[in-house]
Structure formats: C-alpha cells, structure tokens
VOFI-788572 format. One line per field, with one value per residue (C-alpha): x, y, z; residue in three letters. Coordinates in steps of 0.02 Angstrom, whole numbers, always signed. Layout:
<rs>
x <- [X,...]
y <- [Y,...]
z <- [Z,...]
code <- [ALA,...]
</rs>
This chain:
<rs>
x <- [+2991,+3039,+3036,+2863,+2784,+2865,+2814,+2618,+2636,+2717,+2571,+2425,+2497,+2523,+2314,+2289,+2370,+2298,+2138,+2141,+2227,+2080,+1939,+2045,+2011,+1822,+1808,+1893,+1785,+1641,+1694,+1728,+1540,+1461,+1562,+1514,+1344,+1343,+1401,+1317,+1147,+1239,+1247,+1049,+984,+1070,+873,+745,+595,+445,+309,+196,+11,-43,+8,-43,+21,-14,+90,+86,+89,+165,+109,+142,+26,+57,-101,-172,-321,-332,-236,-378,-388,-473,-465,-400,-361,-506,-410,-292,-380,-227,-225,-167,-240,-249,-284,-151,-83,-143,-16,-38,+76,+124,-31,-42,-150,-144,-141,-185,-202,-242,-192,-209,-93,-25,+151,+164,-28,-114,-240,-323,-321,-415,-307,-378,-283,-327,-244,-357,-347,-246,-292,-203,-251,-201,-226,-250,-260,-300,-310,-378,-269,-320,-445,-492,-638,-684,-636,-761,-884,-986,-850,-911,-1053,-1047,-924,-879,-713,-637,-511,-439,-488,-465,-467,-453,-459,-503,-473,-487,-449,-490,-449,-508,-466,-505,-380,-331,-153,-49,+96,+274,+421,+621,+803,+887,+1080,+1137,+1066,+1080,+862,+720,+602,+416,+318,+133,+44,-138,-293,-429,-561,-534,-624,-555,-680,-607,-717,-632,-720,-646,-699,-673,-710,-687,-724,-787,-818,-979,-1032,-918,-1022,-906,-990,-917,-933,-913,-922,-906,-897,-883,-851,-868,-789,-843,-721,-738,-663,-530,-342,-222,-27,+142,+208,+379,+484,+678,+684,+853,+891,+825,+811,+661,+633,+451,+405,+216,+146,-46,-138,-330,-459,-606,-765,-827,-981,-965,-1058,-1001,-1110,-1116,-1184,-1285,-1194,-1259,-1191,-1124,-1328,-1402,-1459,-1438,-1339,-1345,-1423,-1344,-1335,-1290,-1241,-1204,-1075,-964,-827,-674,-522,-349,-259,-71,+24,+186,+269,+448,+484,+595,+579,+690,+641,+616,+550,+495,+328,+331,+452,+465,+440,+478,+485,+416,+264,+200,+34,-64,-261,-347,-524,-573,-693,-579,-648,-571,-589,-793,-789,-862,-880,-988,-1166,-1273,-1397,-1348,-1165,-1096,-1203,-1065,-974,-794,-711,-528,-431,-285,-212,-16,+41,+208,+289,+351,+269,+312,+242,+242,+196,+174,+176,+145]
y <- [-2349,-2198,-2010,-1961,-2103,-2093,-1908,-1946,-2089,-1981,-1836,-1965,-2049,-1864,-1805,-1979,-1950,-1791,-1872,-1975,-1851,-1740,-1910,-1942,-1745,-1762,-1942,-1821,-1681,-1767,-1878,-1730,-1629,-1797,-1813,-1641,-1656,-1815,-1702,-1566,-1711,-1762,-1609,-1550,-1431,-1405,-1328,-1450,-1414,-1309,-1422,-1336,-1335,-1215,-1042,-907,-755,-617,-451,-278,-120,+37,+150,+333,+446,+574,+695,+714,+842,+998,+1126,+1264,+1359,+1320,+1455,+1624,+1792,+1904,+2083,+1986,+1835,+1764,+1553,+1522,+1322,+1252,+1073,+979,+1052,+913,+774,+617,+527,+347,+244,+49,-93,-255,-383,-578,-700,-862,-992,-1140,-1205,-1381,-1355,-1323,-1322,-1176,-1113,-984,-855,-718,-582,-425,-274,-114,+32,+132,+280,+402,+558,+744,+907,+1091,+1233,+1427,+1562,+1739,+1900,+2074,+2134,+2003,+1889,+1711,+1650,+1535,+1587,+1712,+1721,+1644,+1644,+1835,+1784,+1632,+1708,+1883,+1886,+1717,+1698,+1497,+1352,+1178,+1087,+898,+769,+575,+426,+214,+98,-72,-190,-355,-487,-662,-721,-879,-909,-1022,-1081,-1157,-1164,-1191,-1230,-1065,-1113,-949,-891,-1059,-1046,-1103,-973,-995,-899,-847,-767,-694,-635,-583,-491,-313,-233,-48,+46,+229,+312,+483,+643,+835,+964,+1159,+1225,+1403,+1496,+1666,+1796,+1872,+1988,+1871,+1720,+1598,+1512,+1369,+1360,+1192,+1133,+960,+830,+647,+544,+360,+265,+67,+15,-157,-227,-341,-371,-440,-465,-578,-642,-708,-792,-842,-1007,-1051,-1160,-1057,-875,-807,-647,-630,-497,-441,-323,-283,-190,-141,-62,-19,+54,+159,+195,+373,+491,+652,+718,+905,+947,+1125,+1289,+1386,+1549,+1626,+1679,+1507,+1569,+1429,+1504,+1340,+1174,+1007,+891,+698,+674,+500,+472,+346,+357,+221,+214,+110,+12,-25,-136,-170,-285,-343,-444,-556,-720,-826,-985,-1031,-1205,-1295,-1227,-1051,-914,-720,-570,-403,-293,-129,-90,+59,+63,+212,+219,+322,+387,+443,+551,+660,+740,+883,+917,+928,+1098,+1241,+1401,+1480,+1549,+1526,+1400,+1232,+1248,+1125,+995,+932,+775,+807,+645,+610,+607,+502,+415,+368,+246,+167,+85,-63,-253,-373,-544,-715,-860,-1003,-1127,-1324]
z <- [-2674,-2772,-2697,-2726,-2652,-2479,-2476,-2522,-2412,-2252,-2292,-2288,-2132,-2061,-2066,-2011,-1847,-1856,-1880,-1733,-1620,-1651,-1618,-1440,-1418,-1446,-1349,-1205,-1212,-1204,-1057,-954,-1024,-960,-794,-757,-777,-677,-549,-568,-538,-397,-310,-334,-224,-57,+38,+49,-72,+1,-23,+120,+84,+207,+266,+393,+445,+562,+559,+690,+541,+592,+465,+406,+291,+169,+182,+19,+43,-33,+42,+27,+185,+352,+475,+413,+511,+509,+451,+320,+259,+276,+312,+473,+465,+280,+220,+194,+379,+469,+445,+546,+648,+632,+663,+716,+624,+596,+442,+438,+291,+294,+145,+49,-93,-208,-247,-439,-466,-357,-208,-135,+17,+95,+180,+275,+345,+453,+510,+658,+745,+603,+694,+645,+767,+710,+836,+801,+920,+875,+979,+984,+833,+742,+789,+669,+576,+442,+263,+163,+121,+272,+382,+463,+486,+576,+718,+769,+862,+859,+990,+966,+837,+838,+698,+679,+531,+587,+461,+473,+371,+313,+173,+140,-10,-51,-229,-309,-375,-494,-403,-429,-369,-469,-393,-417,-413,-434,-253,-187,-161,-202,-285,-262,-388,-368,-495,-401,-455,-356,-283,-159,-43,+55,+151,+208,+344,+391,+505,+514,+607,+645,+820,+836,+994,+1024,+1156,+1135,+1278,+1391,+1349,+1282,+1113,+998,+836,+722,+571,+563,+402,+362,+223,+204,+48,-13,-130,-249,-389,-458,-429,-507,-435,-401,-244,-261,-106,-100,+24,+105,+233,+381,+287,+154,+66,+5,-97,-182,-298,-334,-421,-413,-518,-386,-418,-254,-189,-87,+66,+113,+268,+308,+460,+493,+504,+647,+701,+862,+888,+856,+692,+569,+406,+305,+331,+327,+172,+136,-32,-110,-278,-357,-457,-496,-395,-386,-269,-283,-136,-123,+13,+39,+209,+276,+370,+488,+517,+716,+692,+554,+543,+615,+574,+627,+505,+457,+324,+220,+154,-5,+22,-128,-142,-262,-297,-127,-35,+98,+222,+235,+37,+74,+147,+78,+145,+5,+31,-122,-124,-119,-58,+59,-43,-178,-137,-198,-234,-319,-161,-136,+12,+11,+178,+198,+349,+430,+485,+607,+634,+659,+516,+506,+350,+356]
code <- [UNK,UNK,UNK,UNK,UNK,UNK,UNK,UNK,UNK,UNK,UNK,UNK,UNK,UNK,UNK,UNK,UNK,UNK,UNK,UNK,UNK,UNK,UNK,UNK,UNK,UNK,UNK,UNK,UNK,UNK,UNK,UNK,UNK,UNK,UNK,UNK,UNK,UNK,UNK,UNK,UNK,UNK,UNK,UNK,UNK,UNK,UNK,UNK,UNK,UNK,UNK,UNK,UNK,UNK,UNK,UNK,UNK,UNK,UNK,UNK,UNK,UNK,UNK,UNK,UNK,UNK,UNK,UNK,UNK,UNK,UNK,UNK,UNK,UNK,UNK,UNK,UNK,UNK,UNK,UNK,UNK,UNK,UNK,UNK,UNK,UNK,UNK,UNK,UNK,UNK,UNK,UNK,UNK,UNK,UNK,UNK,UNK,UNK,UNK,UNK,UNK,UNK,UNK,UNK,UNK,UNK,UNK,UNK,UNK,UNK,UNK,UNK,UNK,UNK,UNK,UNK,UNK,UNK,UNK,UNK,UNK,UNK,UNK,UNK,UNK,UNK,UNK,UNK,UNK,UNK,UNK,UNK,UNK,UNK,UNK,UNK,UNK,UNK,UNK,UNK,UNK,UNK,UNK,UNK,UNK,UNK,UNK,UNK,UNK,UNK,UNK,UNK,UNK,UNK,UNK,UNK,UNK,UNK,UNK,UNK,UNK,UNK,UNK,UNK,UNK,UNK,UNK,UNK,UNK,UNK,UNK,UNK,UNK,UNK,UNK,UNK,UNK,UNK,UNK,UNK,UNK,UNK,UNK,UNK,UNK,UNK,UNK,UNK,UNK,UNK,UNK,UNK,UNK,UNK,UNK,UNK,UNK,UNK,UNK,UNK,UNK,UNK,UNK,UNK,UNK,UNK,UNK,UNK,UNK,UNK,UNK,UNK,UNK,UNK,UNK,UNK,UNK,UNK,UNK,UNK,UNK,UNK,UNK,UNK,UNK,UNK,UNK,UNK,UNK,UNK,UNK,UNK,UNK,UNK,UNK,UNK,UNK,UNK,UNK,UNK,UNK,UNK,UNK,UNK,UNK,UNK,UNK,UNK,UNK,UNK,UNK,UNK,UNK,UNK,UNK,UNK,UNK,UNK,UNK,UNK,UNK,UNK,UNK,UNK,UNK,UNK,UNK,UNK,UNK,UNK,UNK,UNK,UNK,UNK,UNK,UNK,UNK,UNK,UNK,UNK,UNK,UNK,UNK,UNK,UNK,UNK,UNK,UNK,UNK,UNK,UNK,UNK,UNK,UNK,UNK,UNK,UNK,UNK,UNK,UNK,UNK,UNK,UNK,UNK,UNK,UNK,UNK,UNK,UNK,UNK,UNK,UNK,UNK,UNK,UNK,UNK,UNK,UNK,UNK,UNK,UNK,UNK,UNK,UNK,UNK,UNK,UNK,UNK,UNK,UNK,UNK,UNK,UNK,UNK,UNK,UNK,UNK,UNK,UNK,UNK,UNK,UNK,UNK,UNK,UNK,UNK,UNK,UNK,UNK,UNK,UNK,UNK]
</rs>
C-alpha cells in the first residue's frame, strides 16, 4: 500500500471515530433528558390537589374611611365668615362589619356563590363653640336669619353600608413547581348590589332673651346601586398555608333620594320648606382582597388579611346642603360622591 492510500485510509477511519464518538454522545444525552424527566414524573406535586366542592367563609372587617364630601363650609363665625366646621372635617373612625360567602364549585369546570358584606355605625361628630366676640351661624346667605347669636354647634354625618353579590366562575387549578403550590384560578362574573344610606345634621344653639333655642338642619341620602361585575380570584395552596387574592370591578347604575328637612328659624318662622328629590346616575365599584389562611383541620382554616374597598357615583349627605334663599334651593340632589374604605378581616372558613 503506497503513501497516499494509508493517509486517505487513516483520514476516513479518523471522522469515522469521530462519527461514532459523536452517536455515543447523542445516545448519552438523551438517556440522561429521559432519566430526568422520569424523575421529574416521579416527583409530581408534593400538596395534595384541592379538589373541594364547597366553600364558606365568614370574616370580622375593621374598616377605615376617607371622607369624600365637599369641603364647602358648615358653620362659619358670624363677624368673619370664616369656616370654623367644613365638609370634609368630619372623618370617621374605624368602623366594624361583617362579610360571609357561601360557595359551590367542580374542580377545572366552575360554580357559583353569593357573598354579602356590611360595615354599620360609620359615625363622625365636629363641635364649634362661639362667644360674644364672635358668635356662629350657618353660612350666608340664610344663615342670619335662621339664628341670631349662636353660641355652640354640633354637627354630625351618619353612613351604613351594605353590599350584596351572587357570580358564577370558571375554575382550575395547575402544579406551580416554582412555589411548590397549587394555584387555583377563578375567573367571576356577576351581578352587584351596594345600598349607602347616610344622615348629617347641624345643631346650632342660641340665646335669645335667655331662652335657649336649637336650630337644625338635618339631611339624608339613600343610594341603590345595580349592575354587573366582572373579576379574578386567585389562591396559592400549600400543605397547611394559602394566600388568596381578588379583584372586581363594577359598573352600577343608582337610583338616588336626598331628603331636606324644613328650615325654621330661632322664632319658629319657617325660612324654607323641606324637599325629597329622586335621581340616578352610574357609579363604580372596585374590590380588592388579599388574605391569608392556615389550615386548622382539614376543612376549616383561620383568616386574615387587607382589604381596598372605592365606590363611586354617590349621593353624600353632607354634599346636599345649601344655604341659598331663592326659590327652590335645598331641592337639587347633588350626586358624584365617592367613598374610599380600607382595612383589615379576620375569619374562619371552611372548604370541603
């Protein structure tokens, strides 16, 4: 075999080990890609599916409130005008209420649920004491005439309430292995009800001849709120932990009353009559939720977490009053009042 033979010959026989080399390489990748994902099926999730059909819950709310009246004044000095009570003075405390739901669901199919919340007693008092320098009355231009020396005032605002809902959902529910969860995703549609009752008053009281006299002027407002939402609920499951969290959103039409009562002066003279006035206009929801559960037995578990709570399109009370004199005044419902609520839930539920 000459020179130039056993060279070709050594260069073929060289990619041929090459060749196979490279084949044993593939064989060996592949074996490991296939062992792994063996594994990896091996392994599966490490929380046991949540296949629950039904769910209730019942939380305690402990609610704050951002007043969002109009800050016109209330009660005003009577030698500067100046405000000594305005609007958006009477903040409220935190208030209590409660929330239940009650559902029913097929893992990766759907269900329904109705849900209602409440928060009572949201109450805000301003006081306002004058003297002989300066004594206090309700703004121009009818408050001269409905008291002459106004000595203290007491002015309140008074709101409830309550929500109800009734939605259906699609429903499913993945192996995250990243968080080491399962994630249970709802997507909800549904229908909304919110009805917002709310009272304010202004007491002022005057010395006339030594007689003591009170003065009010008192309004309410009632708000009926329908329409449809739409939202996501999503919940992490572990072994004995959760984190739920929801969004909504509402568009609501609302059907309004603003009552006025009389005027009467520090004489008995009436100075204006009372008026009931009914609107509508449209309004929005949004609700956001985040809580967390721990698991005490297999069906119930405790809760807690934070709530955003914004409503818009309302009828305030406080925004009805009007302290003009012309004809009619004190007879216009003034709506486009917003409510803004956050705070903190605690609970028990239960899901089997």
């Amino acid at each position: 075999m000459n020179m130039v033979a056993i060279v070709a010959f050594c260069g073929s026989a060289v990619r041929w080990v090459w060749r196979a080399r490279l084949a044993a390489a593939a064989v060996a990748v592949g074996q490991v890609m296939t062992c792994a994902a063996a594994n990896a099926q091996d392994i599966g999730p490490l929380v046991e599916e949540p296949l629950w059909t039904t769910y209730a819950l019942t939380d305690a709310l402990f609610w704050g409130r951002d007043n969002q009246a109009a800050n016109q004044p209330l009660v005003v000095g009577v030698n500067d005008g100046a405000a000594i009570v305005s609007g958006r003075d009477l903040q409220f405390p935190f208030s209590e209420g409660v929330r239940a739901f009650y559902g029913r669901r097929q893992p990766q199919d759907g269900g329904w649920e109705i849900g209602y919340w409440g928060i009572y007693g949201q109450s805000a008092t301003q006081i306002a004491t004058g003297n002989a320098q300066n004594f206090i009355q309700m703004p121009q231009p009818i408050g001269s005439s409905l008291t002459a020396d106004g000595e203290n005032a007491i002015v309140k605002y008074n709101s409830t309430i309550n929500s109800a809902e009734a939605n259906i959902f699609s429903t499913n529910h993945e192996w995250r292995d990243a968080s080491g969860s399962w994630l249970t995703d709802d997507w909800i549609v549904g229908f909304r009800y919110i009805g917002v009752e709310e009272s304010s008053s202004i007491n002022i009281n005057c010395c006339v001849n030594t007689t003591d006299t009170s003065i009010p002027y008192a309004v309410q407002t009632q708000n009926n709120m329908f329409g449809a939402q739409v939202g996501r609920r999503l919940r992490w499951t572990w072994e004995r932990w959760a984190i739920e969290t929801w969004g909504k959103a509402g568009i609501l039409g609302n059907s309004q009353q603003a009552i006025s009562a009389p005027l009467v002066d520090y004489t008995g003279f009436q100075q204006r009559p009372g008026y009931s006035t009914w609107g509508s206009c449209v309004g929005f929801v949004g609700d956001i939720n985040l809580s967390t559960i721990y698991r005490l037995t297999d069906v119930w578990g405790i809760r807690a977490g934070y709530n955003l709570i914004w409503i818009d399109g309302l009828a305030l009370a406080p925004n009805q009053y009007n302290f003009g004199v012309n004809d009619g005044a004190g007879s216009a419902l003034v709506s486009g009042g917003g409510v803004f609520m956050n705070g903190a839930n605690l609970g028990l539920e239960a899901r089997w």
